[in-house]
Structures are given as structure tokens and as C-alpha cells.
Backbone and ligand atoms as CSV (ligand in chain L), in Angstrom:
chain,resi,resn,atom,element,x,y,z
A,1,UNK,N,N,-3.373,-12.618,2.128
A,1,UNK,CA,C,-3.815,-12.326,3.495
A,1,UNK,C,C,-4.097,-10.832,3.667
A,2,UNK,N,N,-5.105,-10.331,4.170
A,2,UNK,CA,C,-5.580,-9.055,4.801
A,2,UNK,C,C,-5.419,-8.727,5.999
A,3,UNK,N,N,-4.682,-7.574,6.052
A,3,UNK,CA,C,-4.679,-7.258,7.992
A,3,UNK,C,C,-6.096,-6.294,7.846
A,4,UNK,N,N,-6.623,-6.034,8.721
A,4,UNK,CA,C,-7.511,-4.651,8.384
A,4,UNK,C,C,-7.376,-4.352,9.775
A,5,UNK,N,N,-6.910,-3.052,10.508
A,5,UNK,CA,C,-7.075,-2.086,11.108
A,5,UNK,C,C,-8.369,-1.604,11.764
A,6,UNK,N,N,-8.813,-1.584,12.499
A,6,UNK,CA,C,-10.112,-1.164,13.281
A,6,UNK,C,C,-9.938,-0.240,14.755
A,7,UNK,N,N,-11.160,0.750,14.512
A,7,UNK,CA,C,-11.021,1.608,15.436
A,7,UNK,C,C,-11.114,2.842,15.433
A,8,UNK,N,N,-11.456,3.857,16.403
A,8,UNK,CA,C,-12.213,5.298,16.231
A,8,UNK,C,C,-11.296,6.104,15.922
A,9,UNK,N,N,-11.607,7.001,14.763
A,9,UNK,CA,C,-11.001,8.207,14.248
A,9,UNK,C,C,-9.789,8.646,15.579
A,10,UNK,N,N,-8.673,8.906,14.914
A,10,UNK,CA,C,-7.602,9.504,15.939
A,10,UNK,C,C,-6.746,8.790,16.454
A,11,UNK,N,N,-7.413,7.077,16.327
A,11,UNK,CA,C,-6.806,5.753,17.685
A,11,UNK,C,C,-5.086,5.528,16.791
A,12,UNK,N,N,-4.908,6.034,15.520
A,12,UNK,CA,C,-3.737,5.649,15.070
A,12,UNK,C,C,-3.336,4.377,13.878
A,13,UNK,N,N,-4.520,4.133,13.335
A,13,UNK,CA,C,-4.594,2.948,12.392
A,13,UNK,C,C,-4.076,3.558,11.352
A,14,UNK,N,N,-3.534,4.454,10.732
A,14,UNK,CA,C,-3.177,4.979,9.878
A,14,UNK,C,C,-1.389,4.852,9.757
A,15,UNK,N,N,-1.441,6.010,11.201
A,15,UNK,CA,C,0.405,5.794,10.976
A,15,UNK,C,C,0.669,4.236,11.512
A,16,UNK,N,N,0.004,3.281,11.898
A,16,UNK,CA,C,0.634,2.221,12.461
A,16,UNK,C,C,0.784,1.027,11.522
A,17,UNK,N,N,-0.405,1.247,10.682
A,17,UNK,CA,C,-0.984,0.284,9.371
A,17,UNK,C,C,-0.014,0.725,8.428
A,18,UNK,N,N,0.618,1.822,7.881
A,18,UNK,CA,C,1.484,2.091,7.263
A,18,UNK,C,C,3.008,1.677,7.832
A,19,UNK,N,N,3.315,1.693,8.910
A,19,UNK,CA,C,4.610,1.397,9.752
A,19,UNK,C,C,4.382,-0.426,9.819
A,20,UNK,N,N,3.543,-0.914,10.071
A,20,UNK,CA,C,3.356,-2.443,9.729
A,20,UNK,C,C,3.408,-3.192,8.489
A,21,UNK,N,N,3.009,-2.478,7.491
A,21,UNK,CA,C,2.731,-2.834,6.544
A,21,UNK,C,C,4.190,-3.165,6.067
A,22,UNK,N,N,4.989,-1.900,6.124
A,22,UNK,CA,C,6.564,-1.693,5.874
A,22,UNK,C,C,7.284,-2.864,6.100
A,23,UNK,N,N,6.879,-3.204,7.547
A,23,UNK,CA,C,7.817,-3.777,8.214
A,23,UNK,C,C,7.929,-5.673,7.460
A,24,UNK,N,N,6.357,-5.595,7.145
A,24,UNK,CA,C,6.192,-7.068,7.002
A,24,UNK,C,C,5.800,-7.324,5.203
A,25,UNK,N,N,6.091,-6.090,4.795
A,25,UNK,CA,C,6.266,-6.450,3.327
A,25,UNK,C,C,5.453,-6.453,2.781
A,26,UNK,N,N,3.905,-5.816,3.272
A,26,UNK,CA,C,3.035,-6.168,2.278
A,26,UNK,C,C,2.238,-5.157,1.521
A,27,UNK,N,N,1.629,-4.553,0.984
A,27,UNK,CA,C,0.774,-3.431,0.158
A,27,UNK,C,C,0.129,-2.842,1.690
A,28,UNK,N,N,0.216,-1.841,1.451
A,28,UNK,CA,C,-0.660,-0.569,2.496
A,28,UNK,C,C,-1.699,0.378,2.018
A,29,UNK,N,N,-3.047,-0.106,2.353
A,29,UNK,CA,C,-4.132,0.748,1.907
A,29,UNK,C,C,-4.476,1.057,3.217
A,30,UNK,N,N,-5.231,2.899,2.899
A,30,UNK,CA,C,-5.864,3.304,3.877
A,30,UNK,C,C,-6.849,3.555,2.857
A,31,UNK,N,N,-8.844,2.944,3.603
A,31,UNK,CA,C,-9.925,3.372,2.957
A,31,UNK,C,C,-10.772,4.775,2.411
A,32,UNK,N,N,-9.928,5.248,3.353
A,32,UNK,CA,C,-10.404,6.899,2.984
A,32,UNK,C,C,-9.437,7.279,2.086
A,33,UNK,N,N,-8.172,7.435,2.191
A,33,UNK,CA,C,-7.331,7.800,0.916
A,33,UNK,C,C,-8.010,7.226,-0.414
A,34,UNK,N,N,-8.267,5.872,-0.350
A,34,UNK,CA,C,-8.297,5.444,-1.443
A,34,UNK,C,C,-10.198,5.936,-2.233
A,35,UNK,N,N,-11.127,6.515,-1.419
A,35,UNK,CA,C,-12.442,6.636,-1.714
A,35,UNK,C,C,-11.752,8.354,-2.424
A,36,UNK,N,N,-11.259,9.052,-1.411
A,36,UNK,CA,C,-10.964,10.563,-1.932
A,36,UNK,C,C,-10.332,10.303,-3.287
A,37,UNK,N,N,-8.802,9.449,-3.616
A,37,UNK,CA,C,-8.349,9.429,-4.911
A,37,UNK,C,C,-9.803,8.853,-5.841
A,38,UNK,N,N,-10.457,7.917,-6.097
A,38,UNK,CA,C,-11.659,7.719,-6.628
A,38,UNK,C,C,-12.836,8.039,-7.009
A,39,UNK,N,N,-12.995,9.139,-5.627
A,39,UNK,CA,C,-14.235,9.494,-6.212
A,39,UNK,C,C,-13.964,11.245,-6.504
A,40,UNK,N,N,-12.307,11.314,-6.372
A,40,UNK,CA,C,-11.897,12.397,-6.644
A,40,UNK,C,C,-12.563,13.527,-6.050
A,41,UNK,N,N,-12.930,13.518,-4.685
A,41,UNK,CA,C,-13.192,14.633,-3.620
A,41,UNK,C,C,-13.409,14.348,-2.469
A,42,UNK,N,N,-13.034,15.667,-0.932
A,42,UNK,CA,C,-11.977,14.728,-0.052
A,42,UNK,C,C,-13.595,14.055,0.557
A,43,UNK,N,N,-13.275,13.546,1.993
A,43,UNK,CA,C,-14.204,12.975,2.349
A,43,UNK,C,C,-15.160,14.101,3.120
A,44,UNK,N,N,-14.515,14.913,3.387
A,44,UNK,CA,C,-15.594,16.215,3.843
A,44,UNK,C,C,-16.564,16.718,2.451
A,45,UNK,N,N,-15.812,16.602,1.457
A,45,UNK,CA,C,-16.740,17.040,0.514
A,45,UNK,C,C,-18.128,16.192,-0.167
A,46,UNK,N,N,-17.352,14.629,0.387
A,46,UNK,CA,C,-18.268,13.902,-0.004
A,46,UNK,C,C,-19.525,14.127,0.887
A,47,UNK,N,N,-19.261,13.964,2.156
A,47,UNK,CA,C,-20.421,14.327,2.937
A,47,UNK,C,C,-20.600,15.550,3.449
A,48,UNK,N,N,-20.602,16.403,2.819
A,48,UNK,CA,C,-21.108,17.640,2.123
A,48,UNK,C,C,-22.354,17.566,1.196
A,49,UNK,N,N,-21.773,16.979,0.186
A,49,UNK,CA,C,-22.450,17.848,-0.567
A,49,UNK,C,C,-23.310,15.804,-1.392
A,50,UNK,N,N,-22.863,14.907,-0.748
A,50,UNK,CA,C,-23.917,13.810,-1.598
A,50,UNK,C,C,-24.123,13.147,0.092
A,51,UNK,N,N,-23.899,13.569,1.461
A,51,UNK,CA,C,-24.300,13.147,2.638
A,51,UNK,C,C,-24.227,11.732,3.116
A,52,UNK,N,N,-23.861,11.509,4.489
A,52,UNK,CA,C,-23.398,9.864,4.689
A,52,UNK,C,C,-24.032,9.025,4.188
A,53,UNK,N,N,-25.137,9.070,3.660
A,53,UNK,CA,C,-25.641,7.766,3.368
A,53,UNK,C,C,-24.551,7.338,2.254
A,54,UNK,N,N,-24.603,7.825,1.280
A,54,UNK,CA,C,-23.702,8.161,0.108
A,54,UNK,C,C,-22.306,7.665,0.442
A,55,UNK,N,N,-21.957,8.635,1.230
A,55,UNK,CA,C,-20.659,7.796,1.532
A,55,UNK,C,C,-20.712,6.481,2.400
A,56,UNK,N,N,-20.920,6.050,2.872
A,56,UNK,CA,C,-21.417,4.910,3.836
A,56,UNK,C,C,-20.958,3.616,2.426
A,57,UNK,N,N,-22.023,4.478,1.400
A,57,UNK,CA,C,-21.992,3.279,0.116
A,57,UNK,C,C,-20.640,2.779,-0.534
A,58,UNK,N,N,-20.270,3.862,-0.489
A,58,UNK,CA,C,-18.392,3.583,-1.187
A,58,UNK,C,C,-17.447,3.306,-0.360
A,59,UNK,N,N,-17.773,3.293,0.829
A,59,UNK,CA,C,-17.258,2.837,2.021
A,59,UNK,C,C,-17.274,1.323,1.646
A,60,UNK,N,N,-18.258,0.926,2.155
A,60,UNK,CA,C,-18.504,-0.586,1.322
A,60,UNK,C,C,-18.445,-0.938,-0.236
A,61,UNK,N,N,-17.845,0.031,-0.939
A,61,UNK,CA,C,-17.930,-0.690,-2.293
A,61,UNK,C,C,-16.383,-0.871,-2.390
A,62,UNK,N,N,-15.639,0.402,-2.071
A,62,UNK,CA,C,-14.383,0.146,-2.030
A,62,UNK,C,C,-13.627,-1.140,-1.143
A,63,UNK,N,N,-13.963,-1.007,-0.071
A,63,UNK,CA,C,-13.899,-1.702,0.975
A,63,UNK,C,C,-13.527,-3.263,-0.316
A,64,UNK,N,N,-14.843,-3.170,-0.871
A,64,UNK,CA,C,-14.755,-4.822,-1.397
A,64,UNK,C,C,-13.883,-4.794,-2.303
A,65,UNK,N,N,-13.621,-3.838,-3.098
A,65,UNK,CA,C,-13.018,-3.904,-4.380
A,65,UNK,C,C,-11.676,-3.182,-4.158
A,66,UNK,N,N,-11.072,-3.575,-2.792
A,66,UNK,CA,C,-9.554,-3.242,-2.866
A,66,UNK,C,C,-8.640,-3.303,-4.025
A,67,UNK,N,N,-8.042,-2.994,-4.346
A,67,UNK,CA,C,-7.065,-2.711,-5.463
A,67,UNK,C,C,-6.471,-4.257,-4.854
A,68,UNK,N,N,-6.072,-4.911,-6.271
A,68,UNK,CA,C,-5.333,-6.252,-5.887
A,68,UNK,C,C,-4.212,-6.670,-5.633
A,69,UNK,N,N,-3.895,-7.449,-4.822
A,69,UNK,CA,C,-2.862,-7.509,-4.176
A,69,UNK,C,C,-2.582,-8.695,-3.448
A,70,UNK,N,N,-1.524,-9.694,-3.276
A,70,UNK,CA,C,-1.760,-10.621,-2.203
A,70,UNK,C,C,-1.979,-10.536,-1.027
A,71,UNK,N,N,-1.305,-9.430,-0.664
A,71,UNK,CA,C,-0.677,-9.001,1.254
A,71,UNK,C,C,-1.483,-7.893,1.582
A,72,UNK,N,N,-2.562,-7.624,2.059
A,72,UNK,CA,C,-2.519,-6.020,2.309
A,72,UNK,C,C,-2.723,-6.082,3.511
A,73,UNK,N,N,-2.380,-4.944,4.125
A,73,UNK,CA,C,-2.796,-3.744,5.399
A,73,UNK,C,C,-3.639,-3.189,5.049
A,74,UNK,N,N,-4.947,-3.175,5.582
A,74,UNK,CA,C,-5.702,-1.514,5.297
A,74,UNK,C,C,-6.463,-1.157,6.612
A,75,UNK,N,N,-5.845,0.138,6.822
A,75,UNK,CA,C,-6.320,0.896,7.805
A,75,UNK,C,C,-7.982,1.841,7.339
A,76,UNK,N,N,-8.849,0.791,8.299
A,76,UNK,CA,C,-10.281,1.613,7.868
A,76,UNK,C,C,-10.481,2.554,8.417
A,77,UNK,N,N,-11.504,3.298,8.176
A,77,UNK,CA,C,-12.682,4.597,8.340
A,77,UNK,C,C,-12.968,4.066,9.871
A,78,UNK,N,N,-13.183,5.125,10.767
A,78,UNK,CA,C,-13.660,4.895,11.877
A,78,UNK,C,C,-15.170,4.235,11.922
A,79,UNK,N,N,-16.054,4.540,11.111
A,79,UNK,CA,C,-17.326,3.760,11.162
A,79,UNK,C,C,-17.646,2.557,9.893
A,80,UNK,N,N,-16.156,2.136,9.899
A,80,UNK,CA,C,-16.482,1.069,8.423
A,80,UNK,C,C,-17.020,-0.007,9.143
A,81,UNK,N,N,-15.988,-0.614,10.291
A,81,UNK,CA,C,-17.112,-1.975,10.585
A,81,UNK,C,C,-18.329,-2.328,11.017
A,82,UNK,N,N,-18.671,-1.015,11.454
A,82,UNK,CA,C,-19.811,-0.664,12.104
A,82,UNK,C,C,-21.232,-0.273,11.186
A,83,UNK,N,N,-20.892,-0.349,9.860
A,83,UNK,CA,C,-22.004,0.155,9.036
A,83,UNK,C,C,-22.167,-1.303,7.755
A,84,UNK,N,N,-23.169,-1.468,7.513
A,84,UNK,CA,C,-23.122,-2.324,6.094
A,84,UNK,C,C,-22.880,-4.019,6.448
A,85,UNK,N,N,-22.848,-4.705,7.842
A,85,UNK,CA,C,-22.063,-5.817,7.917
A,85,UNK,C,C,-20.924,-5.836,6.969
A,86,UNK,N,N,-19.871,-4.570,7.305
A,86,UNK,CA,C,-18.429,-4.398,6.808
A,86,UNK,C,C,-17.821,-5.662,7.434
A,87,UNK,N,N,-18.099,-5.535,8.976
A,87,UNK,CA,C,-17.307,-6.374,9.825
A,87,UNK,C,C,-17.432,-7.701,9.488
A,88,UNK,N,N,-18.271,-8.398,8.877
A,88,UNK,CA,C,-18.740,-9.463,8.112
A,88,UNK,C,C,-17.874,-9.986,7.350
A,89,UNK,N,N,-18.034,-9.066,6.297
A,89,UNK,CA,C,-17.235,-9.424,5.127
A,89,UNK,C,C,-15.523,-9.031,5.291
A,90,UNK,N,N,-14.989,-8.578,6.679
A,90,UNK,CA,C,-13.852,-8.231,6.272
A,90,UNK,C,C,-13.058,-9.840,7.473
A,91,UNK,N,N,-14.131,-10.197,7.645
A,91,UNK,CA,C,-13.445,-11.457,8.974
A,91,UNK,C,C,-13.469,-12.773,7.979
A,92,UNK,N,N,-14.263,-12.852,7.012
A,92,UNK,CA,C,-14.415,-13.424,6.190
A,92,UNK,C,C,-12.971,-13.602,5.284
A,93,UNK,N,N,-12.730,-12.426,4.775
A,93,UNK,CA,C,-11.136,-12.208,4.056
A,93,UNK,C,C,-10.088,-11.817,4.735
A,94,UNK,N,N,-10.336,-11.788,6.232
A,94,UNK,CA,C,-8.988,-11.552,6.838
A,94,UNK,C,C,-8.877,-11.638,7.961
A,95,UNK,N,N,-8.227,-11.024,8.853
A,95,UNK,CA,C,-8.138,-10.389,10.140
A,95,UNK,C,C,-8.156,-9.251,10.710
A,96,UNK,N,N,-8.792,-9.008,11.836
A,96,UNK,CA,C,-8.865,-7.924,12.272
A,96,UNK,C,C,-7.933,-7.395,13.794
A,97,UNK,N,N,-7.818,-6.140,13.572
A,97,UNK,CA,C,-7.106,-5.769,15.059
A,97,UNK,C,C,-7.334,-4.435,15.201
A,98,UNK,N,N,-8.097,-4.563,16.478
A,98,UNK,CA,C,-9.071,-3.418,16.855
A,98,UNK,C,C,-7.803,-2.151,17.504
A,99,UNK,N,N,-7.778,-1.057,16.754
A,99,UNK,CA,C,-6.590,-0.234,17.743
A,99,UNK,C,C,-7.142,0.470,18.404
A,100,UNK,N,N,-6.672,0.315,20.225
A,100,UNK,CA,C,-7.769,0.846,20.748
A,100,UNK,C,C,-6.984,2.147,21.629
A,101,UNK,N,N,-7.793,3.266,21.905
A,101,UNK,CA,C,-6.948,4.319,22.547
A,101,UNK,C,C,-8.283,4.629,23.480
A,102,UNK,N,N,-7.435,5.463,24.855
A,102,UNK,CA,C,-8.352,5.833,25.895
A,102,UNK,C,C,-8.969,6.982,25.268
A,103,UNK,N,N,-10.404,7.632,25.905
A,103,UNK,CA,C,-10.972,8.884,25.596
A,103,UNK,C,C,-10.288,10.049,24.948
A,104,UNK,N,N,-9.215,9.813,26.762
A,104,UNK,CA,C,-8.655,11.309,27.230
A,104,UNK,C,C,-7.165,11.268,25.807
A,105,UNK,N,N,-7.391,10.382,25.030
A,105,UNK,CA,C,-5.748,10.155,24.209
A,105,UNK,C,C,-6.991,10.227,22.793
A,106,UNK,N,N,-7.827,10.310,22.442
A,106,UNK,CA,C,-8.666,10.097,21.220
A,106,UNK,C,C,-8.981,11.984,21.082
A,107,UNK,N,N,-9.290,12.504,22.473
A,107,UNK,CA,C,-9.843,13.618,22.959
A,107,UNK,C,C,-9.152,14.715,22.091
A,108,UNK,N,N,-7.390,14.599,22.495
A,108,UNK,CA,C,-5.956,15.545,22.327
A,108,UNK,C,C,-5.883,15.257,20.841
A,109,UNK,N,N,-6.472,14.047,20.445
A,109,UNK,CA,C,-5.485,13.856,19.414
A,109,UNK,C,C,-6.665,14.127,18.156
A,110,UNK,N,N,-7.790,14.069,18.638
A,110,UNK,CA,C,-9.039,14.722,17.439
A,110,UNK,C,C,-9.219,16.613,17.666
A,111,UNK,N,N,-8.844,16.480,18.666
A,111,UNK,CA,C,-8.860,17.972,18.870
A,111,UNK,C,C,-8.258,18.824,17.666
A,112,UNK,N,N,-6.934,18.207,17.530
A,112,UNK,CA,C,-5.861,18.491,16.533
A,112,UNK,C,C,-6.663,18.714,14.988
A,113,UNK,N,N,-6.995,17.516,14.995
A,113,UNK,CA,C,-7.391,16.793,13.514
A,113,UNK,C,C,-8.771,17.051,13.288
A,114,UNK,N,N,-9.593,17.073,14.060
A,114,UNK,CA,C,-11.026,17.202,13.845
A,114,UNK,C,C,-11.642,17.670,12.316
A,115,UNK,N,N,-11.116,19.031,12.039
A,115,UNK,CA,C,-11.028,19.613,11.107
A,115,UNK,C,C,-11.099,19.259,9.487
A,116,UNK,N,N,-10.396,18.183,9.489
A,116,UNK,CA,C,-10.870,17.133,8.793
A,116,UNK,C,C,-11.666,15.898,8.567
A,117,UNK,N,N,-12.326,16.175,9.926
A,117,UNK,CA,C,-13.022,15.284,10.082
A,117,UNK,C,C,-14.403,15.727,10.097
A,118,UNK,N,N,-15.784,15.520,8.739
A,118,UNK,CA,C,-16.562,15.871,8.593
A,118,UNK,C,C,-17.522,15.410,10.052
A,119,UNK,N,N,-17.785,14.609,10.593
A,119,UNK,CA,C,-18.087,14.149,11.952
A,119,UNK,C,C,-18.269,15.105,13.028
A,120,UNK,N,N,-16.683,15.694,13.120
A,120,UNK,CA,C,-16.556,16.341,14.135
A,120,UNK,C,C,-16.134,17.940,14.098
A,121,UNK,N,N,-16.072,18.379,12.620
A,121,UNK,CA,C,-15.474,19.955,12.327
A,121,UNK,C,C,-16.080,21.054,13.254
A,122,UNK,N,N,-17.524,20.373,13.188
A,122,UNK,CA,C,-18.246,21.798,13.800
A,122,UNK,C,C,-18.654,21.515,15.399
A,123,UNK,N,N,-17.527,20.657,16.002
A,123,UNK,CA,C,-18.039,20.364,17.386
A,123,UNK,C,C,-16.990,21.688,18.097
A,124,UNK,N,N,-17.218,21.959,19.423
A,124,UNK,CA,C,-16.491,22.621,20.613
A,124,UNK,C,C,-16.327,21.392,20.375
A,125,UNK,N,N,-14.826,21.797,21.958
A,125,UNK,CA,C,-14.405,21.002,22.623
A,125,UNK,C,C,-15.496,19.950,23.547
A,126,UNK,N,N,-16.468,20.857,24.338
A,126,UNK,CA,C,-17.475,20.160,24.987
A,126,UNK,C,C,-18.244,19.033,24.315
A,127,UNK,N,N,-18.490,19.215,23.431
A,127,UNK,CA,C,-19.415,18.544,22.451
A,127,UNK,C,C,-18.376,17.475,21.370
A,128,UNK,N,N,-17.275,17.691,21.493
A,128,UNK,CA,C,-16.018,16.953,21.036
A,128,UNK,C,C,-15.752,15.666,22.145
A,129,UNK,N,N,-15.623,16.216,23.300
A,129,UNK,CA,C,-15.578,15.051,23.967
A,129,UNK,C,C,-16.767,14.329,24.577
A,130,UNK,N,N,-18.144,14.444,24.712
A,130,UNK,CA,C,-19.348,14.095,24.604
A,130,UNK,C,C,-19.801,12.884,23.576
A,131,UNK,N,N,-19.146,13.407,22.150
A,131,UNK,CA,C,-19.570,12.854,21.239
A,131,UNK,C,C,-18.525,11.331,21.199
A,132,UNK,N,N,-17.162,11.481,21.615
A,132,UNK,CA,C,-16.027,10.381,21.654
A,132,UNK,C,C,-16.950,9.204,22.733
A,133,UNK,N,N,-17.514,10.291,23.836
A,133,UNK,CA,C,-17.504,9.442,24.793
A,133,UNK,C,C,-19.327,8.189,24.347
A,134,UNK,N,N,-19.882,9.030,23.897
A,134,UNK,CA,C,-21.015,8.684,23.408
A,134,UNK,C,C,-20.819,7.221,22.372
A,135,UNK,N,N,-20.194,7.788,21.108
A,135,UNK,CA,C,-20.022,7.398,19.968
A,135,UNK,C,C,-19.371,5.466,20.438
A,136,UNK,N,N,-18.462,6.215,21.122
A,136,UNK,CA,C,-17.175,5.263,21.073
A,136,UNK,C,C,-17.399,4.112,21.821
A,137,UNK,N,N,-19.011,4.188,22.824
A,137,UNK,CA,C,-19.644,3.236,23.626
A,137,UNK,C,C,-20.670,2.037,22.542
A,138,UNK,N,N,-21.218,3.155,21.619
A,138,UNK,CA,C,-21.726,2.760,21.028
A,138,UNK,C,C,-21.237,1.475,19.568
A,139,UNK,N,N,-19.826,1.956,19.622
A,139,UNK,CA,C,-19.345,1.339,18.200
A,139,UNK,C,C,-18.025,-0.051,19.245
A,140,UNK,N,N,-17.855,0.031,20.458
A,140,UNK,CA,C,-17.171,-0.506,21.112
A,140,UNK,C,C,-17.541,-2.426,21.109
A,141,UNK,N,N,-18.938,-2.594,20.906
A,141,UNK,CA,C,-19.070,-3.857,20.707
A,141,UNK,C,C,-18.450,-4.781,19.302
A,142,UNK,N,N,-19.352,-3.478,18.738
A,142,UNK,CA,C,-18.546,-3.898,17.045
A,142,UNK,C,C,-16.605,-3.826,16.956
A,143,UNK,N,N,-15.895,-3.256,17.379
A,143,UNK,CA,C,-14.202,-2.461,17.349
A,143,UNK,C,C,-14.114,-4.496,18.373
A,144,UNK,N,N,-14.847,-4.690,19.369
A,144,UNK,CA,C,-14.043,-6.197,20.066
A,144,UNK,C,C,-14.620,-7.237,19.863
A,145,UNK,N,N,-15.155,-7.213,18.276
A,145,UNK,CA,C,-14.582,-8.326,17.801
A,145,UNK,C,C,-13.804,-8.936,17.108
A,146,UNK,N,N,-13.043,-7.376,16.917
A,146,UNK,CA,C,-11.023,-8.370,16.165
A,146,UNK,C,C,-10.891,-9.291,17.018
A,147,UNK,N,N,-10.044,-10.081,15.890
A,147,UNK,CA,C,-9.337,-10.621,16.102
A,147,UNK,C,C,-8.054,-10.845,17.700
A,148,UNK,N,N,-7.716,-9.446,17.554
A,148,UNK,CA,C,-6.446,-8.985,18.238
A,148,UNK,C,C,-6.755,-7.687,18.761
A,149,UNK,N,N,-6.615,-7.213,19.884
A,149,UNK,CA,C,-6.497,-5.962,20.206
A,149,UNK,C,C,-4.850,-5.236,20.713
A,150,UNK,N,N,-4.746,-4.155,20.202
A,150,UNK,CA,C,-3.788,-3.240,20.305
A,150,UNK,C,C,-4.369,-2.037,21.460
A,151,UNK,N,N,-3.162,-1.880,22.313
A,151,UNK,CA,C,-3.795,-0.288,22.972
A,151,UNK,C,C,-2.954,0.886,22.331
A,152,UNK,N,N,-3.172,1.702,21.788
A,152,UNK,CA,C,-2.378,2.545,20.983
A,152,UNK,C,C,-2.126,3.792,22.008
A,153,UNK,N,N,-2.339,3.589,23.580
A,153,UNK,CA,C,-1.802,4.656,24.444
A,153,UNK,C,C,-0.577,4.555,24.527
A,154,UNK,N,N,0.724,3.595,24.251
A,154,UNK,CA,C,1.841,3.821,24.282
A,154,UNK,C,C,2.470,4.530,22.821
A,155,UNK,N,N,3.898,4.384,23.340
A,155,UNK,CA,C,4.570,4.877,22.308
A,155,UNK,C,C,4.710,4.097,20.960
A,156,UNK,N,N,4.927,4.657,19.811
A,156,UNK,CA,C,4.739,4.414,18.439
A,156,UNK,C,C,5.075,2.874,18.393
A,157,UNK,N,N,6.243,2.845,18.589
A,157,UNK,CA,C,7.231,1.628,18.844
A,157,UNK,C,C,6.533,0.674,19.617
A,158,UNK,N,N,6.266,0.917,20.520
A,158,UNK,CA,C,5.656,-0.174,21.426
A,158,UNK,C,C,4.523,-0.734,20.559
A,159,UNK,N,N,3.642,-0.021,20.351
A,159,UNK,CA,C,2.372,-0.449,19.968
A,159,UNK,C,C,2.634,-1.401,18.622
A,160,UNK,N,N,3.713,-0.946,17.800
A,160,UNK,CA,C,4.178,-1.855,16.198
A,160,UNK,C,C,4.781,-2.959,16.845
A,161,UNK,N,N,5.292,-2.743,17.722
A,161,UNK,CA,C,6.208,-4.371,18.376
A,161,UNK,C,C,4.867,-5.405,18.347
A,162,UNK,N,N,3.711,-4.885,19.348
A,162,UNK,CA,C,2.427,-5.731,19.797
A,162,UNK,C,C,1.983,-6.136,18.242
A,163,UNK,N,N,1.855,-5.427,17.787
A,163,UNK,CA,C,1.077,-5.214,16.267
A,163,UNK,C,C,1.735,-6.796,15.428
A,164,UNK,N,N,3.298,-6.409,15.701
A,164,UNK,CA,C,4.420,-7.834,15.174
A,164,UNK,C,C,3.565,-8.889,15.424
A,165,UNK,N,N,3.495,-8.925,16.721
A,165,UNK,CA,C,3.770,-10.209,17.388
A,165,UNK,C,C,2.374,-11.063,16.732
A,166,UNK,N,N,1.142,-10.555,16.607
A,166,UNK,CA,C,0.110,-11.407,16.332
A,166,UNK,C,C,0.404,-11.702,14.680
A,167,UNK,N,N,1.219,-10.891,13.965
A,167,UNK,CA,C,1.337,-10.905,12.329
A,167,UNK,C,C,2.281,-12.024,11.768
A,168,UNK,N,N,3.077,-11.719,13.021
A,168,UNK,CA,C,4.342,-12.744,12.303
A,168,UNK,C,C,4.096,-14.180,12.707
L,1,S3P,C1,C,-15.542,8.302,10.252
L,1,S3P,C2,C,-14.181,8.259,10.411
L,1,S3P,C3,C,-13.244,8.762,9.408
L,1,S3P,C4,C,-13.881,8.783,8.011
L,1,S3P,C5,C,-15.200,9.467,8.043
L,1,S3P,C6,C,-16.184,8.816,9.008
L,1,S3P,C7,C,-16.412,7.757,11.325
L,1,S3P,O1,O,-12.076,7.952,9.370
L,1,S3P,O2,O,-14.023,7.475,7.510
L,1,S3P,O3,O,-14.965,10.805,8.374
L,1,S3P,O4,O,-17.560,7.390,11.048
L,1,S3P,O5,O,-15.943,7.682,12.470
L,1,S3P,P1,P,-10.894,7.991,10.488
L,1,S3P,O6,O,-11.182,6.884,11.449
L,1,S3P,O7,O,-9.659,7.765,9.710
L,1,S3P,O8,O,-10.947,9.345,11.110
């Protein structure tokens, strides 16, 4: 069985997909960790210097060729389901659960992180929250059709309890 994680850079599929995964015993992949160990450079560098299309591709290659396993968690890339009919092939092998966070909670919390985030490194703030608000309208049809939705505006705890309840 596959959980897969869905949802915009910042929403928390990472620490929550890892804290779930724990809880219920099964292998924990995140897609970007696993493209950087592989293609052995981070994801800013990838789209740098061979540009999204490029990555877009290993997005979907990895994606398919998860490392094997019976159980996994994997927390995707903010634009995985949204590119390639990812979302296709991942409803096909599993389930999905869209983690969803408000603007003003995506806003604080990319602000932080941005930096690593080839997307958004070279935004202001203005143009930081423009782009959430833009982006996040745009990819919002594709993020509801998990399976399950999560709101990841509460606390850590809360949100892994919700997370339980559709897993177990
Ligand atoms: C992207 C989100 C990132 C990463 C890449 C592209 C996107 O993942 O896959 O920078 O298109 O929104 P996170 O959702 O982990 O930030």
C-alpha cells in the first residue's frame, strides 16, 4: 500500500509523512530527497543548471520507480501531481491525502524556507505572497482530488491524529 502526501511547498507533507509513516510502520520516502540523493545535486541545482523541464522528468521517473517496499509514505514535490498525469498514476497505486494549509500559514512558513526553494529564492515578500496566492488557485483542483484531506493549520499532533484516522 502507498500513502502519497499532496500539497503546496511549506503545507507540511514532509514532517507529517515522516511522523506517519513512524507511527504506522511503514517505509518513508520524500520525492525530492530521494531525486537530490540520485541525481546527486540538490534540487536548486537541478533547476539551475538542466531547468524544470528536466526536472519535471525525474520527478516522474522517480516517482515510478520508488525504491521497493510493501508500505510506503511518500511525501511529494509541491508540483508532482500537477505535472505528467503524476496524479494518475499515483491513484492508481495508492492513496492520496491532500495536506492543505491557509495562504497566510504557507506565506510564514515559505518565507522561512523559500531559499531552498528554486521556485521561490528570488521572490520579495510581495511577489512571495502573489505567487502562493496565484499558484495555489491554480494547482487547487488537481491537490482535491485525494482521496482525504488534512488541514495542516493546526498543531503537529492534531493534524497526525486526522492523518490516523483515514490510515488505520
Ligand atoms: C516544487 C516544490 C518543491 C520541489 C520543487 C518544485 C513546486 O517541493 O519539488 O522545488 O513545483 O511547487 P516542496 O513541496 O517540498 O517544497
Amino acid at each position: 500500500m502507498n500513502w502519497f502526501l499532496i500539497g503546496f511547498s511549506g503545507s507540511g507533507k514532509t514532517t507529517l509523512g515522516k511522523r506517519l509513516a513512524e507511527s504506522i510502520g511503514y517505509d518513508f520516502w520524500d520525492l525530492d530527497a530521494l531525486i537530490e540523493e540520485r541525481e546527486k545535486q540538490t534540487i536548486t541545482e537541478i533547476f539551475e543548471q538542466k531547468g524544470e523541464p528536466y526536472f519535471r522528468n525525474c520527478e516522474t521517473f522517480y516517482l515510478k520507480h520508488l525504491p521497493i517496499s510493501k508500505n510506503r509514505v511518500v511525501a511529494t514535490g509541491g508540483g508532482t501531481p500537477c505535472f505528467n498525469k503524476n496524479i494518475d498514476w499515483m491513484k492508481l497505486y495508492g492513496k492520496l491525502i491532500y495536506i492543505k494549509a491557509d495562504e497566510a500559514i504557507l506565506f510564514d512558513r515559505l518565507t522561512i524556507i523559500k531559499n531552498n526553494r528554486p521556485l521561490l529564492n528570488h521572490f520579495n515578500s510581495e511577489e512571495l505572497k502573489a505567487y502562493i496566492s496565484i499558484v495555489l488557485k491554480q494547482r487547487e483542483p488537481c491537490y482535491e482530488q485525494a482521496d482525504f484531506l488534512i488541514e495542516s493549520n493546526k498543531d503537529e499532533d492534531t493534524s497526525l491524529k486526522e492523518l490516523l484516522s483515514f490510515v488505520k
